[in-house]
N, C-alpha and C positions, 0 to 999 in steps of 0.2 A: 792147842787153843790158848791165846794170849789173852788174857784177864790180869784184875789186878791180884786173884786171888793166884796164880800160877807164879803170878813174875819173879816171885824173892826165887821159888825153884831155878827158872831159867839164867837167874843172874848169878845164882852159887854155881851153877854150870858154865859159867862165862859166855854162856848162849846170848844173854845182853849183857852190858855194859854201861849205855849210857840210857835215858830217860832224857827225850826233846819237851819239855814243859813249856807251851806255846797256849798264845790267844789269838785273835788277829787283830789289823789294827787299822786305823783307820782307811786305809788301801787295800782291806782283804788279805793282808799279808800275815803268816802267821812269826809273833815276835814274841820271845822268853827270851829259857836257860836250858843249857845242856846242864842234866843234874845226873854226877855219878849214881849207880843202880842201886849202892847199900843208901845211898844218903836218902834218896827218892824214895823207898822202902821206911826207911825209920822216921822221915823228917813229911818229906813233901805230901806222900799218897794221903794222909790225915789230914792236914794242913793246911794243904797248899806253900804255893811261895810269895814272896812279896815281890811289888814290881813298881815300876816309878809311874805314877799317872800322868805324865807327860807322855807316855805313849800314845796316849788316846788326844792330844795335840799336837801331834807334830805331822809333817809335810812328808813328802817320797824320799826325800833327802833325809829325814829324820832331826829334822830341825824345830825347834816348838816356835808354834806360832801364835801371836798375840790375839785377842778378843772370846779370848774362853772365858765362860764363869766357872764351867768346872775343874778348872786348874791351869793356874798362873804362875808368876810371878810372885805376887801378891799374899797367895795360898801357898808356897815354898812350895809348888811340886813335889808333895805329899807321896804315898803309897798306896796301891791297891792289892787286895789279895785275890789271888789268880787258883780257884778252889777247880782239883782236877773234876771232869765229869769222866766217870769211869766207863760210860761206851765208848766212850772213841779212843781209846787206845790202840794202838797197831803198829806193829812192825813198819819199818823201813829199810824192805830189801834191799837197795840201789847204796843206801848206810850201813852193811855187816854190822851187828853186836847195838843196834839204833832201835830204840821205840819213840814215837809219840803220843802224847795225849795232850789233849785242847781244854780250857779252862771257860769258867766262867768266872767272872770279876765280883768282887762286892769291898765293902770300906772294912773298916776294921772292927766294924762293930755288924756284919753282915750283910746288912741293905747291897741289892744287887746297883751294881753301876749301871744306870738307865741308858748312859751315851755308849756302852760299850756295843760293835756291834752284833757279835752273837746276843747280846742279851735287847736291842733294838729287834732283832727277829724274835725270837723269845715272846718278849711280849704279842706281836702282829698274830703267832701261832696261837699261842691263850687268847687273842680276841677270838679266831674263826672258832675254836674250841668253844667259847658263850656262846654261838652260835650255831651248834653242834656239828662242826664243822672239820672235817682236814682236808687242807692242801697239801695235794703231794707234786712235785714238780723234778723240773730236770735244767740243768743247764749245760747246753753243747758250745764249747770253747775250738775256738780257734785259734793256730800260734801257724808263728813263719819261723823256722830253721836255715839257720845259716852255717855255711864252710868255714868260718871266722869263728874264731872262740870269743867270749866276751874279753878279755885283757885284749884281744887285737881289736874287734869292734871298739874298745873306748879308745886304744892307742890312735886308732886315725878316727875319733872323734866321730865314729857313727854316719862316715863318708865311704863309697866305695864298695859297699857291701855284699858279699857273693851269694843270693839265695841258695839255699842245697837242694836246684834244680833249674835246667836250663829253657823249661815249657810249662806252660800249664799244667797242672797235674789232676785237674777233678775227676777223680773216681779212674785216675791213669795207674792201673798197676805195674807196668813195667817203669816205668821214673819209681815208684813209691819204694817198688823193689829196692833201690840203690839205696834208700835211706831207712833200710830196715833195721839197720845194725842201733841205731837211735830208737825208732819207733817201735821195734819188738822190745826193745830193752824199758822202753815206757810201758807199754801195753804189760806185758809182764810183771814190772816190777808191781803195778798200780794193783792187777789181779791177788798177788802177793801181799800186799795191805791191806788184804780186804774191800779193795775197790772193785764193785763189779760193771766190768769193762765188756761193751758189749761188743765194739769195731772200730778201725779207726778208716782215715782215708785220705785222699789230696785232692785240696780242696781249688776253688778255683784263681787263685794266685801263685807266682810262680816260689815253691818251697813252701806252699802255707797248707797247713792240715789240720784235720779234726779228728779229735778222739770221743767219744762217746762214753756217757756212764750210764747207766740204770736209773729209772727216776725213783722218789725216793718220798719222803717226809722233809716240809723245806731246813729244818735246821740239818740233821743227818747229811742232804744236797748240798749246804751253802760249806758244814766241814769236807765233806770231798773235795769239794772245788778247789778248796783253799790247798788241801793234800797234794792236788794233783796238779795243778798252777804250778807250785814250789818244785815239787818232782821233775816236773818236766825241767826244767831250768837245771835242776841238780844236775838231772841222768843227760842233758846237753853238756855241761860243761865236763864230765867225767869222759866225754867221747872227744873233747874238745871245739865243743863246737858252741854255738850261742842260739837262742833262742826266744821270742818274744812275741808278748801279747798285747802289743798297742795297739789300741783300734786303727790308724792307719800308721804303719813305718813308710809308706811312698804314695805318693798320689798317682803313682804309673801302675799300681796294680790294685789288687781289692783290700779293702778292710776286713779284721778279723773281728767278727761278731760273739757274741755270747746268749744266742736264742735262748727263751728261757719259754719254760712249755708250765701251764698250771691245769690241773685239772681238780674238780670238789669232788669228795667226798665224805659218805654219814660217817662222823666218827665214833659212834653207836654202833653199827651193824656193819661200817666197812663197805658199804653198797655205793657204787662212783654215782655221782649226781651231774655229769655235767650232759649226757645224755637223754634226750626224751624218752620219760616211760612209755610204755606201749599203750595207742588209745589217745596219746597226750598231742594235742594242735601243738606243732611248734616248726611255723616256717623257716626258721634260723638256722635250724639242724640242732639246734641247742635246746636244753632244759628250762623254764621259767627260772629256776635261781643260775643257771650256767648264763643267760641269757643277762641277767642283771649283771654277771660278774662279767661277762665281755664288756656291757656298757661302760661299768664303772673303769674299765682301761683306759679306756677310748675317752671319756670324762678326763680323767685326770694323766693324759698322757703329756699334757703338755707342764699340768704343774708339778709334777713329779719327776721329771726328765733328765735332770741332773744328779736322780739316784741313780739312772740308766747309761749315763755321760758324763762322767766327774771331772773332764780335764779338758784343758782348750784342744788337745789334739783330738779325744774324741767325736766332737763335730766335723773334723775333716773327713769323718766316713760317712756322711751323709750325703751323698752323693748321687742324681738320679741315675737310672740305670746301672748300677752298680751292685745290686743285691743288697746295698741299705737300705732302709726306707729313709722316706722324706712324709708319706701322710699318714694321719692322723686318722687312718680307715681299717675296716675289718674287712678279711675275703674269705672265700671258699679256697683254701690251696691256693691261694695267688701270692705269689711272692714279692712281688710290687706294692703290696700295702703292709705298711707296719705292725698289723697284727692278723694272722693267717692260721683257722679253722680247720684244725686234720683230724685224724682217726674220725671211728662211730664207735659204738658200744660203749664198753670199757673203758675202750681207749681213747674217747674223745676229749680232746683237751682247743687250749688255746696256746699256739706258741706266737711271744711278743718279739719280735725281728728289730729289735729299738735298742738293746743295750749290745755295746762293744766289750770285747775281750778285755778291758781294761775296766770291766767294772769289782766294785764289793759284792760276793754274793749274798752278804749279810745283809745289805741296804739294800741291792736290788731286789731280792726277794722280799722282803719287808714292805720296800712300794708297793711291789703287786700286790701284796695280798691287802695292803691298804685300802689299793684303789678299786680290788673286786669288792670289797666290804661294803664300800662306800657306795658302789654301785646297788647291794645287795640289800643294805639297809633302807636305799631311796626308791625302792625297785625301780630302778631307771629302764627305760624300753630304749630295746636296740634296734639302732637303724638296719635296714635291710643290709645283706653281704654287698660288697662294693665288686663289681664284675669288670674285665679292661685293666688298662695299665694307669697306677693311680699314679704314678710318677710325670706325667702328661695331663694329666686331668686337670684343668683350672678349675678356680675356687674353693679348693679342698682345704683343710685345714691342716697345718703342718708342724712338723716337731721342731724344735727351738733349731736356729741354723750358730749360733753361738752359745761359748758358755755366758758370758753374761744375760744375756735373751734367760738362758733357765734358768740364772739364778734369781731373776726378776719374778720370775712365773712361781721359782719354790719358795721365795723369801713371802710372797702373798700366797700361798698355797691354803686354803679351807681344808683342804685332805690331809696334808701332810699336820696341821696344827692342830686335829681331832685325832688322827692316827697315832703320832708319836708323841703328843705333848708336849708342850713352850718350850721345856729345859732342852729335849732333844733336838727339837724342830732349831731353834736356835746353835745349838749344838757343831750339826751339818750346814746350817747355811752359812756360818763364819766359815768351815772347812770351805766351803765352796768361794766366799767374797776371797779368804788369802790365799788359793790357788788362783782366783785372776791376779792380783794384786803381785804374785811373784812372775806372773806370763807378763806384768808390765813393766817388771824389773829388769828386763833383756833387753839386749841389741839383738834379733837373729839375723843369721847369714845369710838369707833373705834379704832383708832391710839394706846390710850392706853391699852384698851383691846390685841390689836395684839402687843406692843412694849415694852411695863413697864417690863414683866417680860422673854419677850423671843427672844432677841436680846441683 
């Protein structure tokens, strides 16, 4: 059993070595220090470490970007202390002699960093809590593996690239077979960190698959993600191979999604709420407060949508008939509408088919539970299940088809500026104006392809 109280044991054992001291950062990514085991023992485990607060502005590239108030230029890109949270520590099989643990941020005088985004969910969990509330939720990721390791994927510039599989594969075991020597080596390792892994599978693009985790408590969910995001990338390049989760790498095959499933429950007694009690009228299939907390999705699916799609490529998966959605509807099991009604009992949940593989799960969970709130505190009433294929259906209402579209809807968002508050809400919507603002810094190969020689 790995704790903090075990570790000085296992590290005089040379059983570990290093200590991963990690946050995540604006990308969902997790970013620290490797800290040797005696140091991490006598210095860090108390302490924490220090860390430059320009992490929480900078870009994919890790470049700091302009229009932050909470740290600039101006501000000397100061320091944050990254104080460890002692659950989430866990071994890193796929690393021999490697642990992690994930931090939570505060200044130097303790006050938690409001923009950080574990500590953005954080708060979203303590609201449903006022409202005797837990969200437990789950996120199923999707990635494409490729025959290509990343140094040859960047060598020819992300052109060319050989899926690690020559058909479609959903739910094909004989193809998955072949790329087991990767995907057991995932499943495994992840089992080993304490992730519990429930199946994986191939999914329907050619080389793209899903791994599955156990749903969970949304902070506990949004650290696996981040665990198992990073992992998979590791135990790809350890095989030599490459691996990624942009919501669309080709417009010739599917997008990789990130369904995100939420279900209530009392967090008093533990009892799920998002099913009808027995005796209880409820055409929806759903509970009076489950039923507000659908609406409030459905509400603010469009102002919120760039927690769900943080990058121009994102929108490329929205695509009709392609198993993204495009509206703004709820179903029974239909996978055609953006947000789709499974389980009964227990296990009745709502999973939202809107965010891609390429989201924060800090932010994206944080929206949802925003926008079930908001539902929940208006008791908003929900339209009937939408029945048919909504992808075909005129007049429906639809999720942003650009990122500037969502950044218009989040920069005026009523949900998002009650939910996360000015300093935050402001925070993310600069993230989001200088991720367009660098999308218009380019020529792409596109552009010149269609303009160099025929205009």
């Amino acid at each position: 059993m790995l704790t903090l109280e075990t570790l000085p044991h296992q590290i005089r054992t040379g059983d570990v070595h290093t200590v991963v001291v990690a946050f995540p950062d604006l990308q969902g990514r997790p970013v620290g220090k490797r800290v040797t085991g005696a140091h991490f023992v006598d210095h860090v485990a108390d302490h924490g470490i220090e860390a430059c607060d320009y992490l929480l502005a900078c870009d994919v590239d890790m470049e700091p970007l302009p229009g932050y108030e909470f740290t600039n230029w101006d501000t000397g890109y100061g320091d944050v202390v990254a104080t460890v949270d002692p659950q989430t520590l866990r071994p890193i099989p796929w690393m021999p002699g490697n642990v992690l643990v994930l931090c939570d941020l505060t200044d130097h005088e303790g006050r938690p960093v409001e923009v950080s985004p574990r500590r953005i969910l954080r708060r979203q969990v303590e609201r449903a809590a006022e409202h005797g509330l837990e969200v437990k939720c789950a996120t199923e990721l999707e990635f494409y593996l490729f025959l290509d390791s990343f140094a040859e994927a960047e060598e020819r510039r992300w052109h060319g690239l050989r899926p690690h599989a020559s058909s479609i594969e959903d739910y094909q075991l004989l193809q998955t077979s072949r790329e087991e020597y990767v995907i057991e080596h995932i499943r495994n390792g992840m089992l080993a960190a304490g992730m519990p892994v429930e199946f994986s599978k191939g999914e329907a693009g050619i080389g793209q698959h899903e791994i599955n985790l156990t749903y969970g408590g949304a902070l506990e969910v949004a650290d696996r993600h981040l665990v198992f995001k990073h992992g998979v990338k590791e135990i790809a390049q350890q095989h030599g191979r490459a691996a990624t989760f942009m919501a669309k790498w080709s417009m010739a095959t599917a997008g990789s999604s990130c369904h995100l499933h939420t279900s209530l429950w009392d967090a008093a007694s533990g009892t799920p709420l998002m099913a009808p009690a027995e005796g209880e009228a409820a055409p929806s299939g759903f509970s009076a407060v489950g039923a507000q907390w659908v609406a409030g999705q459905l509400h603010a699916a469009r102002e919120l949508a760039w927690c769900f799609a943080p990058y121009v490529n994102s929108y490329r998966r929205y695509v009709p008939d392609s198993w993204a959605p495009t509206a703004v509807a709820w179903g029974e099991d239909n996978r055609t509408c953006g947000f789709r009604a499974v389980g009964h009992g227990a296990g009745r949940r709502l999973e939202s088919r809107v965010p891609g593989a390429d989201v924060n799960p800090y932010i994206a969970l944080a929206a949802a539970i925003a926008a079930g709130l908001w539902g929940i505190d208006r008791q908003l009433a929900l339209a009937p299940a939408f029945t048919g294929n909504a992808y075909r259906t005129p007049g429906m209402a639809r999720l942003p088809t650009t990122l500037p579209e969502a950044i218009a809807d989040f920069e005026t968002s009523a949900v998002a500026a009650e939910a996360f508050g000015a300093d935050v809400h402001h925070h993310l919507v600069n993230t989001a104006r200088q991720e367009w603002a660098k999308a218009n810094s380019v020529v792409t190969d596109w552009e010149l392809a269609r303009n160099f020689e025929r205009i």
